[in-house]
C-alpha positions in Angstrom: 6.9 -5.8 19.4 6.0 -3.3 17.0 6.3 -4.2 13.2 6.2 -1.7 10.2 5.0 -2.3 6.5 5.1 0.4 3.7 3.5 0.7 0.4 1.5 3.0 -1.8 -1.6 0.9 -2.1 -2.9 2.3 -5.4 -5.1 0.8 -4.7 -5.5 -1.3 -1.9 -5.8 -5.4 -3.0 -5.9 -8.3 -1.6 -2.9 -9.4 -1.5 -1.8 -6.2 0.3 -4.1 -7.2 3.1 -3.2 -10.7 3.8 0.4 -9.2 3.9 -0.2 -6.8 6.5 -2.6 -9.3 8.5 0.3 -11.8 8.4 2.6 -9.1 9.7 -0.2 -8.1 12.4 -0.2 -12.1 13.4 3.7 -11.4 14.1 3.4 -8.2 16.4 1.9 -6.8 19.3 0.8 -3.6 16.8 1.7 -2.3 13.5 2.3 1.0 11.6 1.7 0.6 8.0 3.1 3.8 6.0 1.0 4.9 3.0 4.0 5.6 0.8 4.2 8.4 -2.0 1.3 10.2 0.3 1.8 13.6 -2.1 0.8 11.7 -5.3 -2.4 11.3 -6.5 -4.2 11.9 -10.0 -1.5 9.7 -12.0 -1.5 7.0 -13.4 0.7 5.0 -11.2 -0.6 7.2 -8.1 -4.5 8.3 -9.2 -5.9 7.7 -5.5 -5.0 10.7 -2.5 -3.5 9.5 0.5 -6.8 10.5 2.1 -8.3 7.8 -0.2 -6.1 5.1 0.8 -6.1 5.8 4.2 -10.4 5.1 4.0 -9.9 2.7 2.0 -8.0 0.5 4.4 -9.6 1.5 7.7 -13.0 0.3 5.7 -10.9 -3.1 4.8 -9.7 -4.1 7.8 -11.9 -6.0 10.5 -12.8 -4.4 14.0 -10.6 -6.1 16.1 -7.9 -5.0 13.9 -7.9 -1.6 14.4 -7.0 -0.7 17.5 -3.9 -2.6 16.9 -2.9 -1.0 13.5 -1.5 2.8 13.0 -2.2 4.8 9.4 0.0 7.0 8.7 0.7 8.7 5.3 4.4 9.6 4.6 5.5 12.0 1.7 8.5 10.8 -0.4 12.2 12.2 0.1 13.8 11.2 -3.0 16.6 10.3 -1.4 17.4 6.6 -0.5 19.9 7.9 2.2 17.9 9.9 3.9 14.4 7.8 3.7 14.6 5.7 6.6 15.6 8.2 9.2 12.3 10.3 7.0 10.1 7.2 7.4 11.1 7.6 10.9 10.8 11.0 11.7 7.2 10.3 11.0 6.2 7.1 12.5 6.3 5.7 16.4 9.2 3.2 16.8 9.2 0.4 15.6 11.4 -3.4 15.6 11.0 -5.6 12.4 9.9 -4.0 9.3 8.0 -6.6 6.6 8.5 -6.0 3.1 9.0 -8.3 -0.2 11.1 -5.4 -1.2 14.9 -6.3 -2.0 15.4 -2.2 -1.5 13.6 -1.7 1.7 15.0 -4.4 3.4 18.2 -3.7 2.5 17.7 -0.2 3.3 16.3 -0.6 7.2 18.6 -3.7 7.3 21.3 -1.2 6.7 19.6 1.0 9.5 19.9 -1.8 12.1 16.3 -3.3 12.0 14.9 -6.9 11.3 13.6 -7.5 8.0 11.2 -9.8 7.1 9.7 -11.0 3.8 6.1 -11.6 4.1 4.4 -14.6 1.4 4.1 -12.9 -1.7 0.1 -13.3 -2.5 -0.1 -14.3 -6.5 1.4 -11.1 -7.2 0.5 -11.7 -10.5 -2.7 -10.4 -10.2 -2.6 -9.0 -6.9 -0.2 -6.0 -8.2 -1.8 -2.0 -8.1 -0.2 -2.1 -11.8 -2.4 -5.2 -13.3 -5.5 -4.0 -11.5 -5.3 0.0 -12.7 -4.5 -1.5 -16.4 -7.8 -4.3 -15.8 -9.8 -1.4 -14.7 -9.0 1.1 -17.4 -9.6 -1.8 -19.7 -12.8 -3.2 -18.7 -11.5 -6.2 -17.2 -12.4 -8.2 -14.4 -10.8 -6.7 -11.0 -13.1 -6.2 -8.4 -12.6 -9.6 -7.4 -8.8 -8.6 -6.4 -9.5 -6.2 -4.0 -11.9 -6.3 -0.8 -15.3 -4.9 -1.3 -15.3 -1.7 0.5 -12.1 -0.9 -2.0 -13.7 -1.5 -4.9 -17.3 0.5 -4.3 -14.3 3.4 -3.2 -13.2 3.3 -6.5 -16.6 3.0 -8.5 -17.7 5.7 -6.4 -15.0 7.9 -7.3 -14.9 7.2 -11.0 -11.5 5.5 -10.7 -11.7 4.7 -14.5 -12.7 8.4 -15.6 -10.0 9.7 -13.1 -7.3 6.9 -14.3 -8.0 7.9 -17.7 -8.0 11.3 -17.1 -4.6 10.9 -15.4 -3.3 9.1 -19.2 -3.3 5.4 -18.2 -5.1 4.1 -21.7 -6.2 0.7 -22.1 -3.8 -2.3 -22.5 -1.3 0.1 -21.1 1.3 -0.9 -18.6 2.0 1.8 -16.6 
């Protein structure tokens, strides 16, 4: 069985990881779609796809790679059309994990299993908290694996998140 999860992992945390490693315990292999692949330099979307992609493939542990397929899709804008798009890009797949109510309604719609995955103290393990706590000087670093977060220092996340207009104590 092949599962499907999708998200924009901007950036890529923790909780994000246990979710796709619980979905990887549930299937023989997985694609995981980088969502919103044309977006970068934003505030809700500062890292490339190109970024995200490395910065998962340097997250995840040897014996899960072979099992696990990366592949960046662009947006359609159009929730009618976006999961024959998602497919158009991606080999088949059966289940599809999300916490999403709109993404499982939408593949549910499409005839596939949905499944939630546990939602990992999506508090703090949120792209949104960790952008703001970076932009602010806050602790974050402890929120996403280590290869993510020297990623990010080594592209200036901060100077390129502030660049993009996320100030701090902003919720963006």
């Amino acid at each position: 069985m092949r599962g499907l999860v999708i998200g924009r992992f901007q950036p890529l945390h923790k909780g994000h990881l246990a979710a796709i490693r619980e979905a990887l315990s549930a299937c023989d292999d997985l694609v995981v779609v980088i969502g919103s692949a044309e977006l970068s330099h934003t505030p809700e979307n500062p890292f490339t796809a190109g970024e995200r992609y490395q910065m998962m493939l340097s997250s995840l542990a040897d014996d899960e790679r072979p099992r696990m397929h990366i592949i960046p899709v662009r947006d359609v804008n159009r929730y009618a059309a976006w999961v024959s798009h998602v497919e158009s890009y991606v080999p088949p797949f059966d289940v599809v994990f999300s916490n999403s109510d709109l993404t499982r309604s939408l593949f549910s719609q499409a005839g596939y299993d949905t499944r939630r995955t546990k939602a990992y103290n999506p508090r703090s393990y949120s792209g949104t908290e960790i952008r703001r706590r970076i932009v602010s000087n806050e602790k974050w670093r402890n929120l996403v694996p280590e290869p993510v977060a020297m990623m990010i220092e080594a592209l200036d996340g901060k100077q390129r998140l502030l660049d993009a207009g996320l100030t701090p104590g902003k919720r963006r």
